[in-house]
PQR file of N, CA, C, O and H, with PARSE charges and radii, in Angstrom:
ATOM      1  N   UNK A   1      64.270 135.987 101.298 -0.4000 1.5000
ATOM      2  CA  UNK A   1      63.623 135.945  99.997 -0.0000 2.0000
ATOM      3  C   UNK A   1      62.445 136.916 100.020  0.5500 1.7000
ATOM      4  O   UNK A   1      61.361 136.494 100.424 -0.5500 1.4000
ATOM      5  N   UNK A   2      62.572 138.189  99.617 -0.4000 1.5000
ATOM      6  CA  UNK A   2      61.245 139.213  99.297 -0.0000 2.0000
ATOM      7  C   UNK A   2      60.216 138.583  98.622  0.5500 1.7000
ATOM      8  O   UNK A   2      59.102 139.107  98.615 -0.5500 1.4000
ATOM      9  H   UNK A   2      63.452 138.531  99.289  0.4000 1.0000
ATOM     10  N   UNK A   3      60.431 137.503  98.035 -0.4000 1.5000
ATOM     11  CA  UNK A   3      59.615 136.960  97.349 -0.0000 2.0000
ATOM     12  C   UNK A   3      58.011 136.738  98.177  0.5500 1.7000
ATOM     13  O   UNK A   3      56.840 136.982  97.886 -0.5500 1.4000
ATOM     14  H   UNK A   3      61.336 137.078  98.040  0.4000 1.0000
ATOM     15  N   UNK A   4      58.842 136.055  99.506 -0.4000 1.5000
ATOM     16  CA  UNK A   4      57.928 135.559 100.566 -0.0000 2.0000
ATOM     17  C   UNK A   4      57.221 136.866 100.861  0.5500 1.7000
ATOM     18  O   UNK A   4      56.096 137.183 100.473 -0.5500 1.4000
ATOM     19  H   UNK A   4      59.793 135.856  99.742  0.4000 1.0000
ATOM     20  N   UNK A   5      57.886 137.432 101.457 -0.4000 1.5000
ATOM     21  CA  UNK A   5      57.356 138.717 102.340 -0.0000 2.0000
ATOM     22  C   UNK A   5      56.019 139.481 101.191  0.5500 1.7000
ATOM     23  O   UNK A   5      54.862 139.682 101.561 -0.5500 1.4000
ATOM     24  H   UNK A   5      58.799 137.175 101.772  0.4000 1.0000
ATOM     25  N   UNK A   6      56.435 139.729 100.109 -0.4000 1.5000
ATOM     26  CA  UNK A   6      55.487 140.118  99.128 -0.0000 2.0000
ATOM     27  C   UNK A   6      54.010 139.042  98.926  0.5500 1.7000
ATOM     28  O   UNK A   6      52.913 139.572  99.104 -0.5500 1.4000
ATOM     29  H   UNK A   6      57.375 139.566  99.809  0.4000 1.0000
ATOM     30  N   UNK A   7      54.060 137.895  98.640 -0.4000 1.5000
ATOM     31  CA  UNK A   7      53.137 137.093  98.714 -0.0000 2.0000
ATOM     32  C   UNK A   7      52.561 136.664 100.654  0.5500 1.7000
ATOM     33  O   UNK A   7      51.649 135.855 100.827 -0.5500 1.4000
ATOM     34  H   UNK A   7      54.951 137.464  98.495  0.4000 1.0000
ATOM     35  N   UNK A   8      52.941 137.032 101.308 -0.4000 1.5000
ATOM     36  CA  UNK A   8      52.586 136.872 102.636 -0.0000 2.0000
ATOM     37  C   UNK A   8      51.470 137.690 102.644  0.5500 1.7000
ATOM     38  O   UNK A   8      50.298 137.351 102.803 -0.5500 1.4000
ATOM     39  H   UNK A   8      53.682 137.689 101.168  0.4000 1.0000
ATOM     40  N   UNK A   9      52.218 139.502 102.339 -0.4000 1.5000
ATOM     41  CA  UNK A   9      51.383 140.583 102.379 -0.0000 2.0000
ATOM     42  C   UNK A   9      50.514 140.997 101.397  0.5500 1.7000
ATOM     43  O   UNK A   9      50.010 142.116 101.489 -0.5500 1.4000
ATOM     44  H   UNK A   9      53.170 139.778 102.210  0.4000 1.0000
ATOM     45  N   UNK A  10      50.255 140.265 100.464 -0.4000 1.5000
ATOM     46  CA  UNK A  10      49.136 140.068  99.513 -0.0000 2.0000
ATOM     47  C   UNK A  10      48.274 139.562  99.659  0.5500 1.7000
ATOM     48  O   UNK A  10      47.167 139.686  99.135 -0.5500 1.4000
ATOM     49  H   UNK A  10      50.664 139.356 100.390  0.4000 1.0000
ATOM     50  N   UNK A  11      48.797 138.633 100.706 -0.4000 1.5000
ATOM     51  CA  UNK A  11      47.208 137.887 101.441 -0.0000 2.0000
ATOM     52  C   UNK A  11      46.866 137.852 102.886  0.5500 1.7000
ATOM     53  O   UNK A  11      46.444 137.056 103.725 -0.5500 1.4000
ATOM     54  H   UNK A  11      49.696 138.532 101.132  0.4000 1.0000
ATOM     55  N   UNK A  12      47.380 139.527 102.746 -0.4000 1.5000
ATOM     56  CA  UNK A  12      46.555 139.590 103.698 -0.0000 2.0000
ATOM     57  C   UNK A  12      47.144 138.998 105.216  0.5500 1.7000
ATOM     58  O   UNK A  12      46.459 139.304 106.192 -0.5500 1.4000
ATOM     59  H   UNK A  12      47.722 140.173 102.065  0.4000 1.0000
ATOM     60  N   UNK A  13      48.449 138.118 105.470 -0.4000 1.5000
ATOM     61  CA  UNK A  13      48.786 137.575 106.359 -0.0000 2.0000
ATOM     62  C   UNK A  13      49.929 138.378 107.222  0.5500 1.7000
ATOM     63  O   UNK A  13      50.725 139.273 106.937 -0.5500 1.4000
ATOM     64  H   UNK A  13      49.006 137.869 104.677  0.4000 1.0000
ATOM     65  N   UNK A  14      49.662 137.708 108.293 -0.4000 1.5000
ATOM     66  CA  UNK A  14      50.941 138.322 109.284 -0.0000 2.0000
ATOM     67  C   UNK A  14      52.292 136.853 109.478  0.5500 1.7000
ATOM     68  O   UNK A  14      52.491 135.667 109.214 -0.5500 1.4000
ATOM     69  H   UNK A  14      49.016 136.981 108.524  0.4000 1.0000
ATOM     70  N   UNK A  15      52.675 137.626 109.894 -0.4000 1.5000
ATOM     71  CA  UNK A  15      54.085 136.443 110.143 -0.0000 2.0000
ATOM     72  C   UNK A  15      53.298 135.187 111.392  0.5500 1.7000
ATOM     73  O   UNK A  15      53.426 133.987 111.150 -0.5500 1.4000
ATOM     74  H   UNK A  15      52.513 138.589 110.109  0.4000 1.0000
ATOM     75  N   UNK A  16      52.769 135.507 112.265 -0.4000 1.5000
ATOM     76  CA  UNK A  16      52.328 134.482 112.930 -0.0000 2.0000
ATOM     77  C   UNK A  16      50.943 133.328 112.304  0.5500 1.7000
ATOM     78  O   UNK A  16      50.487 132.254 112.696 -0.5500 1.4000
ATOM     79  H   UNK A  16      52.665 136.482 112.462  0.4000 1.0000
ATOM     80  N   UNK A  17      50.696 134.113 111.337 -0.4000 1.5000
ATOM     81  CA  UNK A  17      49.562 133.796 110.621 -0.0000 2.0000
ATOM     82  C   UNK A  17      50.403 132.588 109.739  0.5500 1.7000
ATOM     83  O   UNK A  17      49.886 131.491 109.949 -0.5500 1.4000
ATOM     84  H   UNK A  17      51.066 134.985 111.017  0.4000 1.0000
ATOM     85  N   UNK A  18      51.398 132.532 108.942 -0.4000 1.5000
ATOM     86  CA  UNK A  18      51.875 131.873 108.210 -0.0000 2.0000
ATOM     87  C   UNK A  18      52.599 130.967 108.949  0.5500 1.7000
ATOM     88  O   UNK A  18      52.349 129.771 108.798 -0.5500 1.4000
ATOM     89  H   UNK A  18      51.818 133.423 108.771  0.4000 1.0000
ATOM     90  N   UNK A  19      53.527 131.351 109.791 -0.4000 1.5000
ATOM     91  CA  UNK A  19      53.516 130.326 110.869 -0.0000 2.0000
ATOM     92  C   UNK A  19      52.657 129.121 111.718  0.5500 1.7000
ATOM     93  O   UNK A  19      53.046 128.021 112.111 -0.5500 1.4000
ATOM     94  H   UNK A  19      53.729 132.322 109.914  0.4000 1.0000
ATOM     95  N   UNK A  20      51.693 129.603 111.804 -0.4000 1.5000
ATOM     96  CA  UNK A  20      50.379 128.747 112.454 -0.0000 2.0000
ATOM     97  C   UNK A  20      50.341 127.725 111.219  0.5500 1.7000
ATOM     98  O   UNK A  20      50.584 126.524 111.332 -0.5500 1.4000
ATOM     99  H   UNK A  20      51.377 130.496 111.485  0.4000 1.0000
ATOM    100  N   UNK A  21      50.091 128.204 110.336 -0.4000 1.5000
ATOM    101  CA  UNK A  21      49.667 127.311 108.841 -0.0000 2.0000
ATOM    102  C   UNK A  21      51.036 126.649 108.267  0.5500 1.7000
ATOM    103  O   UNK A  21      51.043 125.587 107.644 -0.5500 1.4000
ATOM    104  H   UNK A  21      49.894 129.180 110.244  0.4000 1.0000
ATOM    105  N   UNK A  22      51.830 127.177 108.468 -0.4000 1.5000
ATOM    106  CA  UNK A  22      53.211 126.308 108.409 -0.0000 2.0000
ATOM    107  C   UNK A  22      53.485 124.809 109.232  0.5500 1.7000
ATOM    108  O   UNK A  22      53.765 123.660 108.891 -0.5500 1.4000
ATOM    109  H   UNK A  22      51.824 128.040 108.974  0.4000 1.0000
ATOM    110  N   UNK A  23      53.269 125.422 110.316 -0.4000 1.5000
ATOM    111  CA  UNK A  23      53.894 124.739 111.365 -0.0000 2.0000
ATOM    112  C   UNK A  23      55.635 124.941 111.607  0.5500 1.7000
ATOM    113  O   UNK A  23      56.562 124.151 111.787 -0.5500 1.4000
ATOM    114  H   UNK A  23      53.041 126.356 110.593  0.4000 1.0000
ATOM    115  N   UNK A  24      55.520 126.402 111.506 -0.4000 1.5000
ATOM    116  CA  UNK A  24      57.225 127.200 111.528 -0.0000 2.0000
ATOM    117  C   UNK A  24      56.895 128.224 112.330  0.5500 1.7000
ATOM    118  O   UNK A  24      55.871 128.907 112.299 -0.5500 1.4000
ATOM    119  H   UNK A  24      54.767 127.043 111.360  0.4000 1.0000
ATOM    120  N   UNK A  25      58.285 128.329 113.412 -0.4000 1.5000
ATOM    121  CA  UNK A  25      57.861 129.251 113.991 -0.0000 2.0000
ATOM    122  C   UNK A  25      58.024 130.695 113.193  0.5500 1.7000
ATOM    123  O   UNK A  25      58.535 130.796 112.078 -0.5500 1.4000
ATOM    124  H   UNK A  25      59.116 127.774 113.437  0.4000 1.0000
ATOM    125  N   UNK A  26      57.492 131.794 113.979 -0.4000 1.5000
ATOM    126  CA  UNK A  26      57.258 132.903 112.789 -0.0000 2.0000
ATOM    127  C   UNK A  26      58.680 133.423 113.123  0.5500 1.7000
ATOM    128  O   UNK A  26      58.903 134.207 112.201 -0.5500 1.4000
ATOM    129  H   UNK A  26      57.077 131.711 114.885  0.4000 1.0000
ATOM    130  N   UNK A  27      59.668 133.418 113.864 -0.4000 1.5000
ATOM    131  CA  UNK A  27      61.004 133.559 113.602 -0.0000 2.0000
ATOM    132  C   UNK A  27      61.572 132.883 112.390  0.5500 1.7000
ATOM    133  O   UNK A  27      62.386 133.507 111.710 -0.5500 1.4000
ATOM    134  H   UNK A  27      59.487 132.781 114.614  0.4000 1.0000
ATOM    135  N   UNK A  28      61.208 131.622 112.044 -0.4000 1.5000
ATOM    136  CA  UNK A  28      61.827 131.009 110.810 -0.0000 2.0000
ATOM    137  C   UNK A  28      61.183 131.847 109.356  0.5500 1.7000
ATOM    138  O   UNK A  28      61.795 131.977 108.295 -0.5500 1.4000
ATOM    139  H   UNK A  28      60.546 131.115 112.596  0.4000 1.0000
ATOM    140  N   UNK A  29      59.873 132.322 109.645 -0.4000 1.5000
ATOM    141  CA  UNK A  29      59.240 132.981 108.504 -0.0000 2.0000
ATOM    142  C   UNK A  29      59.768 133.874 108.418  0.5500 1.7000
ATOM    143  O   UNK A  29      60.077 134.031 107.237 -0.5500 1.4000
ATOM    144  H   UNK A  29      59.376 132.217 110.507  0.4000 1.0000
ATOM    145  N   UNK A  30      60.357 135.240 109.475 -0.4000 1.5000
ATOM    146  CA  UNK A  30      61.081 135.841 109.136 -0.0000 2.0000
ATOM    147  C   UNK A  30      62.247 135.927 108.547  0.5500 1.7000
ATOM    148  O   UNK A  30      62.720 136.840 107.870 -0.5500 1.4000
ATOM    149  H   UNK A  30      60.106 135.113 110.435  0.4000 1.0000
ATOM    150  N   UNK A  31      62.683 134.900 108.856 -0.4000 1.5000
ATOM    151  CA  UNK A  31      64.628 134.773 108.755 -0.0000 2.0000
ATOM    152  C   UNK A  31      64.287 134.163 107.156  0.5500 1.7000
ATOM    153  O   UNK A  31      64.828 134.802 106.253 -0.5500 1.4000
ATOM    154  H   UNK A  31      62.299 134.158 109.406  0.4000 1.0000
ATOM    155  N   UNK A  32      63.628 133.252 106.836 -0.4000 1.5000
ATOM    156  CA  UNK A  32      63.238 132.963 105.226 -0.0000 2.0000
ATOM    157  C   UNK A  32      62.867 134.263 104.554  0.5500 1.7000
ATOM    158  O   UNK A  32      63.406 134.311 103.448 -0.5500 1.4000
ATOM    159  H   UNK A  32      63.188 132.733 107.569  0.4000 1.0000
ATOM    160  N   UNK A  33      62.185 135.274 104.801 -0.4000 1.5000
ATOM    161  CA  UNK A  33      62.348 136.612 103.907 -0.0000 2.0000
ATOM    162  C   UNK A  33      63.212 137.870 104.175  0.5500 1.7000
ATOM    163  O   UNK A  33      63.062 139.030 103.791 -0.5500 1.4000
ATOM    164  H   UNK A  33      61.747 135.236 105.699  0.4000 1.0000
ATOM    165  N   UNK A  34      64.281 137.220 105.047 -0.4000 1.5000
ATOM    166  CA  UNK A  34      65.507 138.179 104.981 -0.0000 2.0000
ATOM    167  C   UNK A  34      66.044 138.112 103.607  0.5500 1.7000
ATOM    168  O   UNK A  34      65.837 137.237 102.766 -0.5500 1.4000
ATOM    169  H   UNK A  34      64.403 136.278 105.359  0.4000 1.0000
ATOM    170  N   UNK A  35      66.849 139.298 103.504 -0.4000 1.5000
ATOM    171  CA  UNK A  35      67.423 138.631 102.101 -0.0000 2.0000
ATOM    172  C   UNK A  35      68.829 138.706 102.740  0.5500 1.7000
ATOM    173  O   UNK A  35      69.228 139.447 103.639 -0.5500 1.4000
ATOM    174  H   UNK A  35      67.017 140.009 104.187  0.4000 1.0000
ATOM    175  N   UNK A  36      69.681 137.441 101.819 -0.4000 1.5000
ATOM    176  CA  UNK A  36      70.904 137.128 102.022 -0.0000 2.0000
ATOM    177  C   UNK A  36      70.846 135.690 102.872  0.5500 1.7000
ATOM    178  O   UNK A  36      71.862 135.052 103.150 -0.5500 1.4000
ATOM    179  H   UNK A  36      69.356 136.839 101.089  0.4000 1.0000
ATOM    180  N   UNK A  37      69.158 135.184 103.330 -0.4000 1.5000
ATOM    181  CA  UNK A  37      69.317 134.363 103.829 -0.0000 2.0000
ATOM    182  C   UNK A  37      69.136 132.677 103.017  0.5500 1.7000
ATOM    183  O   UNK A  37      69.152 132.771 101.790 -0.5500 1.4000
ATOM    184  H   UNK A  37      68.333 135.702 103.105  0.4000 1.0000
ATOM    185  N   UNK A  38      69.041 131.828 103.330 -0.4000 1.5000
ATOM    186  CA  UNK A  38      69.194 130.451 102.498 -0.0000 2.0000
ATOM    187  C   UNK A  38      68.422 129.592 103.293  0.5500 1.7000
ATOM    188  O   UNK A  38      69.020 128.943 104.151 -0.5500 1.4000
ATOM    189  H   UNK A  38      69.027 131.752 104.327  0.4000 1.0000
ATOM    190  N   UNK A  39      67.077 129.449 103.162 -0.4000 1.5000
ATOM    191  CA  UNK A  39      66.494 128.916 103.701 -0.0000 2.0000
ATOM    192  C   UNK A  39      66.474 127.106 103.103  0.5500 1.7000
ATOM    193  O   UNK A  39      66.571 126.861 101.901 -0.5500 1.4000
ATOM    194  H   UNK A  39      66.591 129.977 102.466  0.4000 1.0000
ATOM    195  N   UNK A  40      66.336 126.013 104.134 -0.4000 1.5000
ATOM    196  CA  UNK A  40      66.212 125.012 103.554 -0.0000 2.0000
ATOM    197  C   UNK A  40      64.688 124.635 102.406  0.5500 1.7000
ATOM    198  O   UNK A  40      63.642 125.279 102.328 -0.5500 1.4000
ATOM    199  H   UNK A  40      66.257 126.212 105.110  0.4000 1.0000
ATOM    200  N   UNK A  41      65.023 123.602 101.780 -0.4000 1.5000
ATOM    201  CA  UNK A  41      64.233 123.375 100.869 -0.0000 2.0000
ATOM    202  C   UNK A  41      62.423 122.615 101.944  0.5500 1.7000
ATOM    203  O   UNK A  41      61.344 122.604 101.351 -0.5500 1.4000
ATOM    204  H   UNK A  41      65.873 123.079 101.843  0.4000 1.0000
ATOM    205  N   UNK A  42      62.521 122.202 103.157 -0.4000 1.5000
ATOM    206  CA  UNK A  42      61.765 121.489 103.640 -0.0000 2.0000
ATOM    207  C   UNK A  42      61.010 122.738 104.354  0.5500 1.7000
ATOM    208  O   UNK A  42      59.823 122.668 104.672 -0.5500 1.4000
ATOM    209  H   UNK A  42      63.397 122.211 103.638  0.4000 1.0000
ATOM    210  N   UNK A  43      61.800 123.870 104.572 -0.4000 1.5000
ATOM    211  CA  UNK A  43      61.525 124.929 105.281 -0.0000 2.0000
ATOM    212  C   UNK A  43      60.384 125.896 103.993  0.5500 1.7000
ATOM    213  O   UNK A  43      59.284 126.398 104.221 -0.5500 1.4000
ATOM    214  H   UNK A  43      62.764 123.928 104.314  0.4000 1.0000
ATOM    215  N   UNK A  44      61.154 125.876 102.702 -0.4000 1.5000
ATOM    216  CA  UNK A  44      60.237 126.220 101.410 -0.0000 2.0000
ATOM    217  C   UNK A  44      58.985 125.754 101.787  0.5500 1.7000
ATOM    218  O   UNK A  44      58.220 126.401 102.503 -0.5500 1.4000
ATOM    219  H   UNK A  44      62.048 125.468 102.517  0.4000 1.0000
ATOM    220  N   UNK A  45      58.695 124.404 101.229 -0.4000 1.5000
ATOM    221  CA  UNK A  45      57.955 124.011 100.866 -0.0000 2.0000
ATOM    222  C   UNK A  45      57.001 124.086 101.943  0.5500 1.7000
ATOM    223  O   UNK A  45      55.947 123.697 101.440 -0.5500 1.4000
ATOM    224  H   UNK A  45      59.317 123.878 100.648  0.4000 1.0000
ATOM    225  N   UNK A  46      56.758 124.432 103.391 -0.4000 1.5000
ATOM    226  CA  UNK A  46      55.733 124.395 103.810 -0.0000 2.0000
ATOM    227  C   UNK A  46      55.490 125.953 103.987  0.5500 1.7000
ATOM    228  O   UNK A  46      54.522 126.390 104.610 -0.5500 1.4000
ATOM    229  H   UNK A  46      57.615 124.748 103.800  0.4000 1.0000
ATOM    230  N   UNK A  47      56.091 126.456 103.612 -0.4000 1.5000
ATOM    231  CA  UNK A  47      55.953 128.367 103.722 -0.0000 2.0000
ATOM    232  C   UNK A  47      54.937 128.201 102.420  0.5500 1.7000
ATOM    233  O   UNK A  47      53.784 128.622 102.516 -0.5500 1.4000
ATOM    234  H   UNK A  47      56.878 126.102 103.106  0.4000 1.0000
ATOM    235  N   UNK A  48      55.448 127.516 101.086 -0.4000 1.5000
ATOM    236  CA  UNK A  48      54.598 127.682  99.815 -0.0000 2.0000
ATOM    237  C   UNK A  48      53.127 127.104  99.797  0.5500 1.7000
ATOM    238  O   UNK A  48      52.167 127.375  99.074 -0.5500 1.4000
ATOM    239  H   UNK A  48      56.385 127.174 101.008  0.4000 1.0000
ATOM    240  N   UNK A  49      53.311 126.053 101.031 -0.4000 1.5000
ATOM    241  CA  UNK A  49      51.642 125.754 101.199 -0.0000 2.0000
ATOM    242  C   UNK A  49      50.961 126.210 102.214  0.5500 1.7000
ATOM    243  O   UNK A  49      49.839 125.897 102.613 -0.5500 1.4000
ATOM    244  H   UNK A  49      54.091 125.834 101.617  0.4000 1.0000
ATOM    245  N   UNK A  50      51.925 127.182 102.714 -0.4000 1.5000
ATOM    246  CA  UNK A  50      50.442 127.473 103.943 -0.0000 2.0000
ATOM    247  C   UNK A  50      50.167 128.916 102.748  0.5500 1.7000
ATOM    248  O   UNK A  50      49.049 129.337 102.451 -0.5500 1.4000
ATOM    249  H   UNK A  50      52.837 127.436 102.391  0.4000 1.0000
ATOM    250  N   UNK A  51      51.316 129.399 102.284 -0.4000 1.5000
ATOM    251  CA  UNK A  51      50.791 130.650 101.464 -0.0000 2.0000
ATOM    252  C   UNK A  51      49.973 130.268 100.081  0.5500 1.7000
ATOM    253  O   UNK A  51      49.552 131.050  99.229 -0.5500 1.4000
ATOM    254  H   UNK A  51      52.224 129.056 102.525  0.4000 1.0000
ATOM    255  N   UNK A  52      49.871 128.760 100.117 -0.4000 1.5000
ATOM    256  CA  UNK A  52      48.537 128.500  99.150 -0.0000 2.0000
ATOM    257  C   UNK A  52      49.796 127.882  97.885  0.5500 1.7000
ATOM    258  O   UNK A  52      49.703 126.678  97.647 -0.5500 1.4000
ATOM    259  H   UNK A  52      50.214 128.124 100.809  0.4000 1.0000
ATOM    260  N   UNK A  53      50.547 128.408  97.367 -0.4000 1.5000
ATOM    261  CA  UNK A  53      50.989 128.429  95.738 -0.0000 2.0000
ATOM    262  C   UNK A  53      52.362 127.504  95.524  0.5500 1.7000
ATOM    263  O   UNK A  53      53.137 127.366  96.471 -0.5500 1.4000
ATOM    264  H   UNK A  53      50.622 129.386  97.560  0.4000 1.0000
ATOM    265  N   UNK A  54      52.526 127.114  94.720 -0.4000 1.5000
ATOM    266  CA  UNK A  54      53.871 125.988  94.422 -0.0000 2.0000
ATOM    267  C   UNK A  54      55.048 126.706  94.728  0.5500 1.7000
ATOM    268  O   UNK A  54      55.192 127.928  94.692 -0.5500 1.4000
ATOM    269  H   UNK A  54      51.896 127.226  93.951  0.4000 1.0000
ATOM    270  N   UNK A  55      56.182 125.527  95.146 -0.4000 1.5000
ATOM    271  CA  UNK A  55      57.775 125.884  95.726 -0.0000 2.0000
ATOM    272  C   UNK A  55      58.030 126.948  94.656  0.5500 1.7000
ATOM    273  O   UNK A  55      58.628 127.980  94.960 -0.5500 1.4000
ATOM    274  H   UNK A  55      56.065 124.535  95.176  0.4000 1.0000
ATOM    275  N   UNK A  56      57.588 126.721  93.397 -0.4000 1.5000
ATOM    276  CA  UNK A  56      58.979 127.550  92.565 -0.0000 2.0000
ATOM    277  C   UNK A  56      58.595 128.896  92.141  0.5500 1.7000
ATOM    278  O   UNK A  56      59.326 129.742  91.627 -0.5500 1.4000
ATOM    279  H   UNK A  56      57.102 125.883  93.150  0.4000 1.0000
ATOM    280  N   UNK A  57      56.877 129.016  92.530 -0.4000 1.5000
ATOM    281  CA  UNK A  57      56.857 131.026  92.544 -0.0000 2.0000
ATOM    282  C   UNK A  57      57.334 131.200  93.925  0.5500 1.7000
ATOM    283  O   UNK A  57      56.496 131.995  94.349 -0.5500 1.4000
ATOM    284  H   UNK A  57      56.283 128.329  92.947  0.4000 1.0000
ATOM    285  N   UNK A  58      58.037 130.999  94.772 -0.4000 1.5000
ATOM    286  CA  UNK A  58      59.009 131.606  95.372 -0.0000 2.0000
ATOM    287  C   UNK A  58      59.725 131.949  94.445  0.5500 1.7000
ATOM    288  O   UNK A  58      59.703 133.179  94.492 -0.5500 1.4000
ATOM    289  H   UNK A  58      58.718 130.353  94.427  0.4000 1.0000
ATOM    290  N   UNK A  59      60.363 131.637  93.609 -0.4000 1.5000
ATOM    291  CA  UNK A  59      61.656 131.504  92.857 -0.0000 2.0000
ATOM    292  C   UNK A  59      61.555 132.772  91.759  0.5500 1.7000
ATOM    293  O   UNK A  59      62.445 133.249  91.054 -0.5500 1.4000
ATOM    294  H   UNK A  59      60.380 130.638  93.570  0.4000 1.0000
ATOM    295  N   UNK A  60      60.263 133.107  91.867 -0.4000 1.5000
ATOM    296  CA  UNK A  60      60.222 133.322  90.374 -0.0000 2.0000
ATOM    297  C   UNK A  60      60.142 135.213  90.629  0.5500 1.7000
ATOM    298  O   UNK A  60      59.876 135.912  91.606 -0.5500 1.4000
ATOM    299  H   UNK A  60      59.541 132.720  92.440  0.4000 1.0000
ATOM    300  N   UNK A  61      60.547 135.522  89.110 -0.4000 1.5000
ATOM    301  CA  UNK A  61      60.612 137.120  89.408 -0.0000 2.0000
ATOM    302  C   UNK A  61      59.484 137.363  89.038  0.5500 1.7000
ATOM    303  O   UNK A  61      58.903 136.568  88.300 -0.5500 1.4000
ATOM    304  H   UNK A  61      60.763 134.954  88.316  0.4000 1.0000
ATOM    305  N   UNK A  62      58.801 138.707  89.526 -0.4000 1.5000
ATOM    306  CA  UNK A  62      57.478 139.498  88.908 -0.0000 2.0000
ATOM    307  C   UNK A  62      57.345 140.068  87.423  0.5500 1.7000
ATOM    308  O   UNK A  62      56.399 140.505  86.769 -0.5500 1.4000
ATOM    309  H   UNK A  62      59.273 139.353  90.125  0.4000 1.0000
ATOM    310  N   UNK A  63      58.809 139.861  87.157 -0.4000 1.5000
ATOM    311  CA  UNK A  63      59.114 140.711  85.494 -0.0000 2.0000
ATOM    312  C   UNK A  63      58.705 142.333  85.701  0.5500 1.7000
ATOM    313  O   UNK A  63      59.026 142.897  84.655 -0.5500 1.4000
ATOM    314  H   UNK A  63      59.578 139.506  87.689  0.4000 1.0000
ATOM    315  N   UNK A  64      58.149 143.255  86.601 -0.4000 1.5000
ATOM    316  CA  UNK A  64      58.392 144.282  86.914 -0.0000 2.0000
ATOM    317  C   UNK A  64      59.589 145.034  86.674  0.5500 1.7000
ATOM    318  O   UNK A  64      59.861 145.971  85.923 -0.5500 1.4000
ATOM    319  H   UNK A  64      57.889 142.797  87.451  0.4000 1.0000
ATOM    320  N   UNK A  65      60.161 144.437  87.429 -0.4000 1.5000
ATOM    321  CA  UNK A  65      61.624 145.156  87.403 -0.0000 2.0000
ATOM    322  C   UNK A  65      62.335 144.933  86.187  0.5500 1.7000
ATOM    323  O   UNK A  65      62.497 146.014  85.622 -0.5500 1.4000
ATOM    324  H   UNK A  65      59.940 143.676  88.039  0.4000 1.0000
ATOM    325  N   UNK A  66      62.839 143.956  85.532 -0.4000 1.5000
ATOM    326  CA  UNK A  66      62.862 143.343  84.274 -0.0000 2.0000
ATOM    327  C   UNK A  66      62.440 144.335  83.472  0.5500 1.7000
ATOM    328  O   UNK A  66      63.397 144.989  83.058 -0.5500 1.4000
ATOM    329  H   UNK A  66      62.707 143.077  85.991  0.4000 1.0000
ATOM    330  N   UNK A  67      61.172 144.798  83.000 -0.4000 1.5000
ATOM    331  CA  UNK A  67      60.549 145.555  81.919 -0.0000 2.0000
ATOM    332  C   UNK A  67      61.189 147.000  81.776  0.5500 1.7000
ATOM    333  O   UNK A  67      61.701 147.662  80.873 -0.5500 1.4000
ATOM    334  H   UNK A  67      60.394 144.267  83.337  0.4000 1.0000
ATOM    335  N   UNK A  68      60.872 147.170  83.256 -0.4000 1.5000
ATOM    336  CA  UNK A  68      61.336 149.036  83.454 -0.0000 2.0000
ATOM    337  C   UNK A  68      63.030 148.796  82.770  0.5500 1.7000
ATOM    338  O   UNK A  68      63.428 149.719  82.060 -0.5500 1.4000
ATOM    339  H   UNK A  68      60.456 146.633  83.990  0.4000 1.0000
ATOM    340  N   UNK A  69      63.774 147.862  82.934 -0.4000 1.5000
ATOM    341  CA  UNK A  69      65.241 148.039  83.193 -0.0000 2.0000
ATOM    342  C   UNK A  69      65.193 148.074  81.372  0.5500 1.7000
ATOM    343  O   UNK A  69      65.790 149.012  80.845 -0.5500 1.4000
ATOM    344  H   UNK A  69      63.451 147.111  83.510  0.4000 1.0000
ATOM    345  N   UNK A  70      64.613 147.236  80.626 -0.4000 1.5000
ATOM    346  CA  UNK A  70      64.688 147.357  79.309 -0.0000 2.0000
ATOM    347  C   UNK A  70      64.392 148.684  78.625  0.5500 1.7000
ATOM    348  O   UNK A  70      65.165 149.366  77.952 -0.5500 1.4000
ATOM    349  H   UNK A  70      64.128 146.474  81.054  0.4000 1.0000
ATOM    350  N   UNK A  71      62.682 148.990  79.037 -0.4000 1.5000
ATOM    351  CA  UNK A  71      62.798 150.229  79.060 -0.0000 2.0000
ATOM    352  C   UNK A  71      63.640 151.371  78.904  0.5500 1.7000
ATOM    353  O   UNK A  71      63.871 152.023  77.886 -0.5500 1.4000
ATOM    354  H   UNK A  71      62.055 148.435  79.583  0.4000 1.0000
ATOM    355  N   UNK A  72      64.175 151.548  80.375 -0.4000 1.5000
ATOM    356  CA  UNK A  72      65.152 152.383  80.390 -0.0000 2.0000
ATOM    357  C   UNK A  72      66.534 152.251  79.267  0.5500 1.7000
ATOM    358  O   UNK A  72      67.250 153.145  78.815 -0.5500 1.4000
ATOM    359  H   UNK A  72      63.987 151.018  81.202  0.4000 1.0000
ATOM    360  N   UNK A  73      66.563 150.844  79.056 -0.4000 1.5000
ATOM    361  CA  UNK A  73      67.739 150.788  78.105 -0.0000 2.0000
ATOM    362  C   UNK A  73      67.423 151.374  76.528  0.5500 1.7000
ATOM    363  O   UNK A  73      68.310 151.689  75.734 -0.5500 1.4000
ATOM    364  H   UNK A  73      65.981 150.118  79.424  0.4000 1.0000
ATOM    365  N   UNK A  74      66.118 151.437  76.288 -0.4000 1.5000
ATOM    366  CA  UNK A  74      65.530 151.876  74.683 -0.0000 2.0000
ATOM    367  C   UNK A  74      65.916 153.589  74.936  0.5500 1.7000
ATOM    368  O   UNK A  74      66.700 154.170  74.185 -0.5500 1.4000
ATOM    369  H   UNK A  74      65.398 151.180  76.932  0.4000 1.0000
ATOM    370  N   UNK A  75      65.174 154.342  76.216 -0.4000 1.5000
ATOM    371  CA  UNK A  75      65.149 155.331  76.062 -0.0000 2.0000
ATOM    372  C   UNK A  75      66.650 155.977  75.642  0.5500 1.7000
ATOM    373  O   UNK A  75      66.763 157.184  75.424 -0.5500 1.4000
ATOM    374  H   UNK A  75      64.538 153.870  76.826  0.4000 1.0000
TER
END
């Protein structure tokens, strides 16, 4: 989930850093922002509180990408 990896590195954290505050090892933090991977829901939820913010902005898109793609569809 890039989702993770993006909010990790916004604050500033390293993979062992989120790990410590997890209580996951930072192999599991990695393998949760692979993409293609499926991390469990128990595995979520403590990634979303050591990174401070609720389960479901994991989930959620930036609308970035979204805008440009409309964009591009007007031009």
């Amino acid at each position: 989930m890039e989702k993770i990896k993006r909010l990790r590195k916004a604050r500033g954290l390293s993979l062992s850093e989120v790990a410590r505050l997890s209580g996951l090892f930072p192999e599991a933090i990695a393998r949760a922002e692979r993409e293609g991977q499926d991390p469990r829901a128990s595995t979520l939820s403590k990634i979303a509180r050591a990174l401070g913010v609720p389960i479901c902005e994991l989930f959620e898109e930036s609308g970035h990408g979204q805008r440009r793609a409309k964009q591009t569809k007007k031009a």
